[in-house]
MDTraj code that builds the backbone (N, CA, C; nanometers):
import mdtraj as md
import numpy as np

residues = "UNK UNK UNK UNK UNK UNK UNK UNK UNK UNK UNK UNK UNK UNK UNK UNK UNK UNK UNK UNK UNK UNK UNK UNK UNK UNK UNK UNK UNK UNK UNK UNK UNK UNK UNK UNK UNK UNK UNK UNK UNK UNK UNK UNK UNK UNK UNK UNK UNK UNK UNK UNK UNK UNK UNK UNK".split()
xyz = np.array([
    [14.1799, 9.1128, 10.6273],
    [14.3118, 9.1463, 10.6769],
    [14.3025, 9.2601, 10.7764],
    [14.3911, 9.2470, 10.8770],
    [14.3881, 9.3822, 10.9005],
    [14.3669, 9.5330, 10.8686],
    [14.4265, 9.5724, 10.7793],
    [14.4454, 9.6865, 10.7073],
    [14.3387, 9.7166, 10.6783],
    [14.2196, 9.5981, 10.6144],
    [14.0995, 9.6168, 10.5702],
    [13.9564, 9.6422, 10.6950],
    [14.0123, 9.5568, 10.7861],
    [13.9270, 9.5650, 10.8762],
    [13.9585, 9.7327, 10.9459],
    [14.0680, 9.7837, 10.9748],
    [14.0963, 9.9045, 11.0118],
    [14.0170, 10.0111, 11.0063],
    [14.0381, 10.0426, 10.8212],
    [13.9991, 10.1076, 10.6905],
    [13.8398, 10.0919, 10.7446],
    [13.7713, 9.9619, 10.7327],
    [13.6246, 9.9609, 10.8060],
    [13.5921, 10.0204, 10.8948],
    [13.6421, 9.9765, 11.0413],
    [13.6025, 10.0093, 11.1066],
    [13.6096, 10.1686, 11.1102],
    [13.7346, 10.2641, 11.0580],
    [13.7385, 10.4064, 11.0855],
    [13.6263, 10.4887, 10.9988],
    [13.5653, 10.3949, 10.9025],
    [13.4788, 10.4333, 10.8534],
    [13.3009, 10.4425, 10.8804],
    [13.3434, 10.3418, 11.0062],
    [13.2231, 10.3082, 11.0919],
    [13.1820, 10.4427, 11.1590],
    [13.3577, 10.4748, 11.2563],
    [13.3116, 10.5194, 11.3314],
    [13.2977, 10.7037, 11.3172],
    [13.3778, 10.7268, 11.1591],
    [13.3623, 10.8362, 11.1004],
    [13.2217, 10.8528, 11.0500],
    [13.1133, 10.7445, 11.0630],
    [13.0180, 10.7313, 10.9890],
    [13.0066, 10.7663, 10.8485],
    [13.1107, 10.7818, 10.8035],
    [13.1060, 10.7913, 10.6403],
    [13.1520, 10.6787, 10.5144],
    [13.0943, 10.6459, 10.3896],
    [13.1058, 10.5070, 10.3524],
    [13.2296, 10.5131, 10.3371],
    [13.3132, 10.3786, 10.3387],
    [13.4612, 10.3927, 10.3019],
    [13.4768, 10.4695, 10.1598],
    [13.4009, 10.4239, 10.0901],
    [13.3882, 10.5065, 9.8982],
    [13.4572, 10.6370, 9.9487],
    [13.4571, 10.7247, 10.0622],
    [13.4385, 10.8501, 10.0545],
    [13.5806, 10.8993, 10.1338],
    [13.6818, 10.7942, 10.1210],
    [13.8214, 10.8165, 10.2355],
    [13.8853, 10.7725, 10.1368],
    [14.0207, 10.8803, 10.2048],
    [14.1466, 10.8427, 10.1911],
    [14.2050, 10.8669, 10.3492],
    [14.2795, 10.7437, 10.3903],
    [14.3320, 10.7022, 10.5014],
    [14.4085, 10.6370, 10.4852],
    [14.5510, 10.6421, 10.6316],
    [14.6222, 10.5991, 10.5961],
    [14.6381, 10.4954, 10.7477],
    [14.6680, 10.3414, 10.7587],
    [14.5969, 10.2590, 10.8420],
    [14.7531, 10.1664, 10.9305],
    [14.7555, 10.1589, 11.0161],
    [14.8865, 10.0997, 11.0572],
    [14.8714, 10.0180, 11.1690],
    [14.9683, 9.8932, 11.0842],
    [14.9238, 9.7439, 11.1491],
    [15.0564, 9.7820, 11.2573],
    [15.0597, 9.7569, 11.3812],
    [15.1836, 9.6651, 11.4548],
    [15.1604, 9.6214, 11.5738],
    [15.2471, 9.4398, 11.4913],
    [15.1932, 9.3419, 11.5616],
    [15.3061, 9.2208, 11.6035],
    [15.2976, 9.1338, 11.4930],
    [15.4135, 9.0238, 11.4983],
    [15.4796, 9.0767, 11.3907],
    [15.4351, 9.2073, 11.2673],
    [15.5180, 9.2834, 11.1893],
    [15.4738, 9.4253, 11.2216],
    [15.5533, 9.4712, 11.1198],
    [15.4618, 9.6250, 11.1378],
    [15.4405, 9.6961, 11.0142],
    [15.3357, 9.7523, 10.9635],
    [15.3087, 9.7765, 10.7949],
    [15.2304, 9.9204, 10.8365],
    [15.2293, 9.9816, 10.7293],
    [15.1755, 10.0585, 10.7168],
    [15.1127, 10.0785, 10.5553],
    [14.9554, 10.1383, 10.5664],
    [14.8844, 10.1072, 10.4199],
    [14.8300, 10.2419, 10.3789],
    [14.8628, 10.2932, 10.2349],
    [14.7235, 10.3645, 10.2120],
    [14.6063, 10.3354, 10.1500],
    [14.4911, 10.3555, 10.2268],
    [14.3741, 10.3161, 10.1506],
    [14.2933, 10.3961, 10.0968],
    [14.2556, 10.4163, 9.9943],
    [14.1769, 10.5271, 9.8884],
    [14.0506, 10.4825, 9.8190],
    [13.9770, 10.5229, 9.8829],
    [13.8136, 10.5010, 9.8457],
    [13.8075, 10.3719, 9.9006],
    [13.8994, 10.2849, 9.9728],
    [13.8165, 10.1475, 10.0035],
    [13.9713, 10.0521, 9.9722],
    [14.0639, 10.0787, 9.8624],
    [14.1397, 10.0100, 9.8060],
    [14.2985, 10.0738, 9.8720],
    [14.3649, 9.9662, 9.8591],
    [14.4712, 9.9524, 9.8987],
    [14.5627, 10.0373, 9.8177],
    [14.6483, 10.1418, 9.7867],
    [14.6918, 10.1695, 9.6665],
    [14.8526, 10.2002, 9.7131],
    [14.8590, 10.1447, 9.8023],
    [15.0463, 10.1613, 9.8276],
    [15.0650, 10.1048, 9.9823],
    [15.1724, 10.0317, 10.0173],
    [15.2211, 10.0095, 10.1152],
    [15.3695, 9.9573, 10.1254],
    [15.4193, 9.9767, 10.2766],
    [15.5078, 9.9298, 10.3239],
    [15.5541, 9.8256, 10.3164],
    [15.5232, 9.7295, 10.2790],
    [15.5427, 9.5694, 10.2854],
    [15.6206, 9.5093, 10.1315],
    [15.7078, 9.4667, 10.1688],
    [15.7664, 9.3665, 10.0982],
    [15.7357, 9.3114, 9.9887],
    [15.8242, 9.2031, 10.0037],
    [15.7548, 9.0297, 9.9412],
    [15.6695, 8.9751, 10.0661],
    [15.7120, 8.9932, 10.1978],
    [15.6588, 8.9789, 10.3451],
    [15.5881, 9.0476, 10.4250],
    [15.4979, 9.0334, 10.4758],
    [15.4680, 9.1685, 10.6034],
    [15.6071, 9.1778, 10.7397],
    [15.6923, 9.0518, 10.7508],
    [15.7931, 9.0919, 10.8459],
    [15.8959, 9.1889, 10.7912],
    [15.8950, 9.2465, 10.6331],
    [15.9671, 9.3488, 10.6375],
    [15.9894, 9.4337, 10.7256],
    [15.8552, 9.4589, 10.7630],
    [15.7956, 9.5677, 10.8315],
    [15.8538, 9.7191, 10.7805],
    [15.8711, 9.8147, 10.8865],
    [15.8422, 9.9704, 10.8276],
    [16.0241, 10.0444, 10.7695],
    [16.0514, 10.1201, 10.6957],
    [16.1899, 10.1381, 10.6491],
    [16.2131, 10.3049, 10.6643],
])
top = md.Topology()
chain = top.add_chain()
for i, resn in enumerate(residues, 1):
    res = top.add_residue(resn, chain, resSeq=i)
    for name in ("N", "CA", "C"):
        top.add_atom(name, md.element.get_by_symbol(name[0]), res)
traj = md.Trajectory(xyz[None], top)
């Protein structure tokens, strides 16, 4: 997913393993979401039942 690929890549380019973040990652696109990710995992977001909720 997005969010996940994000979360990756900022971890790429922080060079540090994702295990070792908390970040917070924001999709907008055909919706718009926003995620927090903690150590790697998703542990709260913006989104709905839908991602076209989008942001509130």
């Amino acid at each position: 997913t997005s969010h996940r690929y994000v979360a990756n890549r900022v971890a790429n380019i922080l060079g540090k393993p994702i295990k070792e973040l908390k970040i917070i990652t924001a999709h907008i696109g055909n919706g718009a979401s926003v995620a927090a990710v903690k150590y790697g995992r998703s542990v709260d977001t913006s989104m709905g039942f839908t991602p076209l909720e989008g942001l509130v």
